[in-house]
FIKOL-933218 format. One record per residue (C-alpha): residue in three letters; x, y, z. Coordinates in steps of 0.02 Angstrom, whole numbers. Layout:
! residues N
PT  res      px      py      pz
PT  ALA       X       Y       Z
...
***
This chain:
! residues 254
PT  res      px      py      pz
PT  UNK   -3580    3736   -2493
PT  UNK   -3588    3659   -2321
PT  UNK   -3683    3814   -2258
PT  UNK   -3822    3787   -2395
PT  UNK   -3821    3598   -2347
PT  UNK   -3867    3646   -2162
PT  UNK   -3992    3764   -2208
PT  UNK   -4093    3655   -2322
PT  UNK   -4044    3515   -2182
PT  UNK   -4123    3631   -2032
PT  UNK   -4281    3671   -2164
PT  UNK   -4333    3519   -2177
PT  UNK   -4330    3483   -1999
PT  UNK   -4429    3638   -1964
PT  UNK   -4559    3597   -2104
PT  UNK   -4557    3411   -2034
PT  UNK   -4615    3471   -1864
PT  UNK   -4733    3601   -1950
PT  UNK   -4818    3436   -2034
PT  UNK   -4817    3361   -1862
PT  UNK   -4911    3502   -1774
PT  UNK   -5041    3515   -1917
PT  UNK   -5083    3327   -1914
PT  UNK   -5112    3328   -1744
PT  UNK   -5216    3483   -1753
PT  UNK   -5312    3392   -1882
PT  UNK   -5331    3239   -1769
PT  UNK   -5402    3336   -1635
PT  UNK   -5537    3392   -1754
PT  UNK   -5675    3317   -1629
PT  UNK   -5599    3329   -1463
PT  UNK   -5686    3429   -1327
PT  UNK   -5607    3591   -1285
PT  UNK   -5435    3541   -1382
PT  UNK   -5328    3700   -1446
PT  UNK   -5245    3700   -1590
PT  UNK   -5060    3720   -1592
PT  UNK   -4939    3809   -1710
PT  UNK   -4755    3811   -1735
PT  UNK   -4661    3965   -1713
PT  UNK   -4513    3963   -1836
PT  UNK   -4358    4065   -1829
PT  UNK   -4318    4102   -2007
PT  UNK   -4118    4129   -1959
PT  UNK   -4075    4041   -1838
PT  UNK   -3909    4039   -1759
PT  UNK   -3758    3917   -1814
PT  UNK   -3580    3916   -1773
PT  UNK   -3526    3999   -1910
PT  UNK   -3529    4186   -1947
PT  UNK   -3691    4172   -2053
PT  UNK   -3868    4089   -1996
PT  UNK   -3903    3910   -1977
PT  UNK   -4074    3906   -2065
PT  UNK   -4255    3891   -1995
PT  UNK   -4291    3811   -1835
PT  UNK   -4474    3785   -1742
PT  UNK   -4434    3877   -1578
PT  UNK   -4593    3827   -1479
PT  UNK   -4754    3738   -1507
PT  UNK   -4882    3885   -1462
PT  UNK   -5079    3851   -1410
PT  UNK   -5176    3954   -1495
PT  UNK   -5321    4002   -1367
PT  UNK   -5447    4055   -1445
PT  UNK   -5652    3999   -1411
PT  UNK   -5708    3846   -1490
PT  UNK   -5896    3837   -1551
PT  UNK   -6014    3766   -1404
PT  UNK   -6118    3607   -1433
PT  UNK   -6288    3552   -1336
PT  UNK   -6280    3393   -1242
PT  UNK   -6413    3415   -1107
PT  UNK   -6323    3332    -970
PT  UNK   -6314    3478    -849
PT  UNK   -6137    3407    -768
PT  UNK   -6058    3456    -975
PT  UNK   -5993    3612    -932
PT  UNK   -5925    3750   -1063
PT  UNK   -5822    3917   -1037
PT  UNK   -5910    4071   -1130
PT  UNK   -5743    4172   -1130
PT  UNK   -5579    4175   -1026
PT  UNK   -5528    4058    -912
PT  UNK   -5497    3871    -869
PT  UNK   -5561    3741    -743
PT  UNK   -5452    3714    -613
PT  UNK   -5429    3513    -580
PT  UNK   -5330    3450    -439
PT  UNK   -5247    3254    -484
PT  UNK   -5203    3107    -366
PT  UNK   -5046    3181    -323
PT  UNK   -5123    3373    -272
PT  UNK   -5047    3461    -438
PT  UNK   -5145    3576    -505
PT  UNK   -5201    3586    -699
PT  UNK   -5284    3684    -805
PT  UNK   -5418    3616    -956
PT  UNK   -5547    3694   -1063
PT  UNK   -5623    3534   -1089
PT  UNK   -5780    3521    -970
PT  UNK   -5860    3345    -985
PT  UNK   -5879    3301    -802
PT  UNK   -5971    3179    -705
PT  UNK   -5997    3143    -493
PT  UNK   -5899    2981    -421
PT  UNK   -5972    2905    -288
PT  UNK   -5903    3002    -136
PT  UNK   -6010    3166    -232
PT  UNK   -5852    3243    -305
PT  UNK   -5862    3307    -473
PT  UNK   -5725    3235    -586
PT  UNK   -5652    3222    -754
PT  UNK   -5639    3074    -860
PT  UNK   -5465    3060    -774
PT  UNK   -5518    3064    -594
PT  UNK   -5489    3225    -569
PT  UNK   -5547    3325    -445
PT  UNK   -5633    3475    -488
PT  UNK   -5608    3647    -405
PT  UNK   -5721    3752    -341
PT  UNK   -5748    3923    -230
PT  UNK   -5808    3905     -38
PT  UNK   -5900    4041      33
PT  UNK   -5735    4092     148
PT  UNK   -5645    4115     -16
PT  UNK   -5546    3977     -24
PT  UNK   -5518    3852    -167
PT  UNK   -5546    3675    -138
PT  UNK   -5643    3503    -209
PT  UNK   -5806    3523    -262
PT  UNK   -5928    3398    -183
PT  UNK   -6102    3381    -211
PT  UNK   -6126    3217    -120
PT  UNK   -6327    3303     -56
PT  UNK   -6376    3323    -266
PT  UNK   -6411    3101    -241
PT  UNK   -6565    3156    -142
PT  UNK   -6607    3298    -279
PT  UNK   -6737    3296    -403
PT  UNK   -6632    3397    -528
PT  UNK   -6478    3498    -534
PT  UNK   -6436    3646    -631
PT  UNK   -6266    3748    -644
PT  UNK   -6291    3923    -675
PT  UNK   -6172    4050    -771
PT  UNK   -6087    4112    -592
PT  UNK   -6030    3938    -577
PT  UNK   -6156    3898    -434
PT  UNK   -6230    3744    -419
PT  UNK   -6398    3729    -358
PT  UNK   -6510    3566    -301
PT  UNK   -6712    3562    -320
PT  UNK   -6793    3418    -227
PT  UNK   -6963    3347    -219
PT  UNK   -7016    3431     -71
PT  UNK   -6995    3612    -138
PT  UNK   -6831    3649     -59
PT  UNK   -6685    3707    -157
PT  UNK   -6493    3724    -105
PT  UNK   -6342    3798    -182
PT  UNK   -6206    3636    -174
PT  UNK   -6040    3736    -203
PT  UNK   -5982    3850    -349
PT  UNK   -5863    3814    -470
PT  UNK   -5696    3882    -482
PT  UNK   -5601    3973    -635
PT  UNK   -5447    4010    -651
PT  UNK   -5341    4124    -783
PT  UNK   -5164    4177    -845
PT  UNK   -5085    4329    -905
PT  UNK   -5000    4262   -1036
PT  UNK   -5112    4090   -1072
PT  UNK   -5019    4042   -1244
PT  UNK   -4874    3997   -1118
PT  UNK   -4964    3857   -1026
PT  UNK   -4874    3701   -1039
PT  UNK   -4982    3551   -1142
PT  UNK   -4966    3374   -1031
PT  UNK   -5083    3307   -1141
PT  UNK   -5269    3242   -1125
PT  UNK   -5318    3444   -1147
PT  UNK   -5210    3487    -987
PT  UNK   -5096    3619    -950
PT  UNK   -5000    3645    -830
PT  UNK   -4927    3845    -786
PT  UNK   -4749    3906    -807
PT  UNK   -4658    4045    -777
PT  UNK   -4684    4123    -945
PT  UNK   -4879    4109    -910
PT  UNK   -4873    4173    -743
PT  UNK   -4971    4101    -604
PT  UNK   -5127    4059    -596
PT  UNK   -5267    4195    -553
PT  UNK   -5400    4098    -480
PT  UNK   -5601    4160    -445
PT  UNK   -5781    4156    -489
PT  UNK   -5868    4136    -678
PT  UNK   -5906    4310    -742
PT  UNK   -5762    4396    -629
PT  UNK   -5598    4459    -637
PT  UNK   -5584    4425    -838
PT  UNK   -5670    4243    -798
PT  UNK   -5805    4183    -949
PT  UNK   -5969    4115    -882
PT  UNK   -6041    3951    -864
PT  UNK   -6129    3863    -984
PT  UNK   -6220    3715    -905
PT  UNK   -6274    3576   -1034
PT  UNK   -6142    3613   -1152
PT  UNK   -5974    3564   -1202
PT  UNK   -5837    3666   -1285
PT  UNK   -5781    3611   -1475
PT  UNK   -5609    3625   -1538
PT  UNK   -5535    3778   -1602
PT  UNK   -5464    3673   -1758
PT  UNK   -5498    3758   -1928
PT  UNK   -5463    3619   -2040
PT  UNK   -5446    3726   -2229
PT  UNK   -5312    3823   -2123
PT  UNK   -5224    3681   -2061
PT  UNK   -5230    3584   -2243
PT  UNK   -5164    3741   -2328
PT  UNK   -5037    3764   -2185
PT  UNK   -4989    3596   -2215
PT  UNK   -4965    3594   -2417
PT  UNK   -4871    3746   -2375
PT  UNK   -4744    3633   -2248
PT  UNK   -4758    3508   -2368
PT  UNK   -4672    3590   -2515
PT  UNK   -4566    3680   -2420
PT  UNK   -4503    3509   -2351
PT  UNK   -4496    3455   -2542
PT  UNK   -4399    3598   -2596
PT  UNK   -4257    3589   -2447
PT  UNK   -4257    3398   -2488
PT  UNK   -4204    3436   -2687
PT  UNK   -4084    3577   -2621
PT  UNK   -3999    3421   -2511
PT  UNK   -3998    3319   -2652
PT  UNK   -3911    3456   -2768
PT  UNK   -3781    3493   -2632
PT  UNK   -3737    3309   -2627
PT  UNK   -3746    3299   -2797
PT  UNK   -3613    3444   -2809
PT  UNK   -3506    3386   -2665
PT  UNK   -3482    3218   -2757
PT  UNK   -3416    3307   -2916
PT  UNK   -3304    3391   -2815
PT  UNK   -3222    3228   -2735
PT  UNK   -3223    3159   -2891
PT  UNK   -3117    3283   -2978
PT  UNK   -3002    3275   -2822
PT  UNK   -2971    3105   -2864
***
């Protein structure tokens, strides 16, 4: 009796949390470069009795997959076409990973997210560090290209390549950890980060003037979360039964 209890008990926890993750994928509908998430469920988990203990949700999983790409026009929206994620360094030096590419310059020329931070790029040694384009003020227009460079026309003719922007990507991406705000941060399940230029090493391109769309497909989510829903239902009724039963029990006890 008690092991029925605590599987209907651990179901609806499991379809609870299910619920959670849909709603939030649902929420997300509309936010740049979000990926929706999905609960991984163990259908037996293990109790401390001989037999299982019911379903659990045994990780919250990103799923990775492109989002659609939508036209804004302002050449410092960047998008991904493929694999790979900027690489944005916060106030403390930590390194993140997003998808999301609306970016803007501050006014010391760095290019930054909507969070102030700082994003990567490639220098011509190599190396990874802050992209600056402090000398596109003086520019006429500015264009990124798919390799991630960006280049400066001014009035006089001239043109100049300001720095390139860097990409970085994981072996096992799914495993990134969400911080929220459409970061992640790696972990030892994802493996470290493999950083280098658009259109290399597994990297997408660069799409200048564009920003990623979320990956949420809403019918999916509602079905998956009817489905959660009366699963939730039907654990809730078995509770109620095995309450139901355990009071007849006492009573007759008595």
């Amino acid at each position: 009796m008690l092991d029925a209890l605590n599987s209907a008990l651990s179901g609806m926890s499991a379809n609870a949390k299910s619920i959670t993750v849909n709603a939030n994928n649902v929420a997300n509908l509309n936010t740049t470069g979000f990926k929706a998430a999905a609960a991984a469920a163990l259908a037996d988990a293990p109790s401390a009795g001989m037999g299982g203990g019911g379903a659990v949700v045994s990780s919250i999983i990103p799923q990775m997959m492109q989002g659609g790409l939508m036209s804004t026009g302002n050449p410092w929206d960047l998008a991904i076409g493929g694999g790979g994620f900027f690489t944005l360094k916060d106030q403390s030096g930590a390194m993140l990973y997003s998808r999301d590419g609306g970016f803007n310059v501050d006014a010391q020329g760095f290019v930054v997210n909507s969070q102030g931070m700082k994003l990567q790029g490639i220098t011509p040694q190599g190396a990874m560090a802050d992209l600056n384009v402090s000398q596109a003020g003086a520019a006429t227009g500015v264009s990124v290209d798919a390799q991630g460079f960006v280049n400066a026309s001014f009035s006089d003719g001239r043109s100049q390549t300001l720095g390139q922007v860097a990409l970085s990507g994981f072996n096992a991406p799914q495993n990134l950890n969400s911080v929220g705000h459409n970061l992640y941060t790696a972990t030892p399940a994802s493996g470290s980060a493999i950083t280098g230029a658009p259109g290399t090493s597994g990297m997408g391109g660069i799409v200048s003037g564009s920003l990623e769309q979320s990956n949420v497909d809403l019918a999916s989510e509602f079905v998956n979360m009817i489905s959660s829903q009366r699963a939730f239902e039907a654990n809730a009724k078995t509770v109620s039964a095995e309450s139901e039963m355990t009071r007849e029990v006492l009573n007759l006890k008595a």
